[in-house]
C-alpha positions in Angstrom: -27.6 -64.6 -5.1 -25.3 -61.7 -5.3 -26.3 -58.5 -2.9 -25.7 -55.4 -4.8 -24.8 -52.4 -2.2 -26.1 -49.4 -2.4 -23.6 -47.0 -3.1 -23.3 -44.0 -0.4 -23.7 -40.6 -1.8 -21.0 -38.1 -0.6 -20.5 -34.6 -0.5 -21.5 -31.2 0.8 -25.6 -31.0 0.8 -27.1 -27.6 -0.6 -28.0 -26.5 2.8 -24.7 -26.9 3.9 -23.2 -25.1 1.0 -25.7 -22.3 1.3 -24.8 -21.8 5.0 -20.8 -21.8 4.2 -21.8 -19.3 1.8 -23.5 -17.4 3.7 -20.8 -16.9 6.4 -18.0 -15.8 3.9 -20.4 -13.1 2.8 -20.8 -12.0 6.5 -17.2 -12.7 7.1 -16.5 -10.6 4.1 -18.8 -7.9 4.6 -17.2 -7.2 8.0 -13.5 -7.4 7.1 -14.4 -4.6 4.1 -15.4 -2.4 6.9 -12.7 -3.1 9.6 -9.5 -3.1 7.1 -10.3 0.9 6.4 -10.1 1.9 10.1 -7.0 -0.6 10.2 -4.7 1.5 7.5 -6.1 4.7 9.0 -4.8 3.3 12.1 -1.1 3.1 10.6 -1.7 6.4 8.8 -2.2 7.7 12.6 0.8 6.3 13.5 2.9 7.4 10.9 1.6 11.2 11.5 2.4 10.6 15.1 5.8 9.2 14.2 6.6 12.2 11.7 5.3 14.7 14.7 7.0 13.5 16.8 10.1 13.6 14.8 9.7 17.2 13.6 8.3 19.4 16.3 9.6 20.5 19.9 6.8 22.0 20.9 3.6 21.2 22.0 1.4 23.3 19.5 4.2 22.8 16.5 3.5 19.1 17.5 -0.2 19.5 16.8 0.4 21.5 13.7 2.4 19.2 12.5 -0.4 16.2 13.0 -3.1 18.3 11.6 -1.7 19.4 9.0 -0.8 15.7 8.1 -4.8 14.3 9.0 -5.8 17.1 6.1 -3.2 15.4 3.8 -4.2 12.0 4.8 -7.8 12.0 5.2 -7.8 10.7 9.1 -11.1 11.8 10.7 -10.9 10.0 13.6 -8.5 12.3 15.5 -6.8 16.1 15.4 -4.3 17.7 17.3 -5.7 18.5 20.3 -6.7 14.1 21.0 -2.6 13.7 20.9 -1.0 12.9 24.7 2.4 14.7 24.3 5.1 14.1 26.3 9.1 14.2 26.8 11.5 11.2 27.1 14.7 12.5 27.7 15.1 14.5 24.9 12.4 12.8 22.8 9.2 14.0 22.0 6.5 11.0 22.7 3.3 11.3 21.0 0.6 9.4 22.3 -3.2 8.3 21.2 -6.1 6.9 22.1 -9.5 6.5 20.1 -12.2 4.2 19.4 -14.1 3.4 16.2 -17.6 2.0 16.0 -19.4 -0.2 12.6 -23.3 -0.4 12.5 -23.5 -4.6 12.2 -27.3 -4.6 12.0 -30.5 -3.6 14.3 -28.6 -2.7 18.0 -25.4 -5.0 17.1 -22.5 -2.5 16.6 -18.7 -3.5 16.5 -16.6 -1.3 18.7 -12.6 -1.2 17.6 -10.3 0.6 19.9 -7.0 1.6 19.2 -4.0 3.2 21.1 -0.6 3.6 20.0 2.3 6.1 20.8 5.5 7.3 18.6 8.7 5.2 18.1 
């Protein structure tokens, strides 16, 4: 008599699919909210960068970053959040802020950044 074998089903269950699905969308949903406060973040550095470059002073130094966060849109931080300071001969403008994203119920995810001029 000849055994027939039953064959073995393969592949990825519908539970299993539904929960990979499921974690893209979360994965997903998160990343659309970080990658705006990421290209703010090199906005703020570029502003920094050109402030830096441009003024010698302390307040034209703030001007100068303002006046580029009402071009630019940043809301995160003005003029008067900037740490300058002198190198040398070089202006150094520095920063420091934090951003926060609602997840759901009390979960929130906290993003700080920091960066200084070239």
């Amino acid at each position: 008599m000849a055994v027939q074998r039953k064959s073995r089903q393969r592949g990825v269950t519908f539970f299993g699919l539904v929960f990979v699905g499921v974690v893209v969308a979360i994965t997903g949903i998160i990343a659309a909210q970080v990658f705006p406060t990421f290209l703010e973040y090199q906005t703020i550095i570029k502003a920094a960068d050109k402030a830096a470059q441009n003024g010698n002073t302390v307040p034209e130094v703030r001007m100068i970053f303002d006046k580029a966060t009402e071009v630019d849109a940043i809301s995160s931080i003005s003029g008067k959040d900037l740490v300058i300071t002198k190198e040398g001969d070089k202006v150094v403008v520095s920063f420091a802020y934090q951003r926060e994203i609602h997840l759901a119920g009390p979960a929130w995810l906290t993003m700080k950044y920091a960066g200084r001029s070239k």
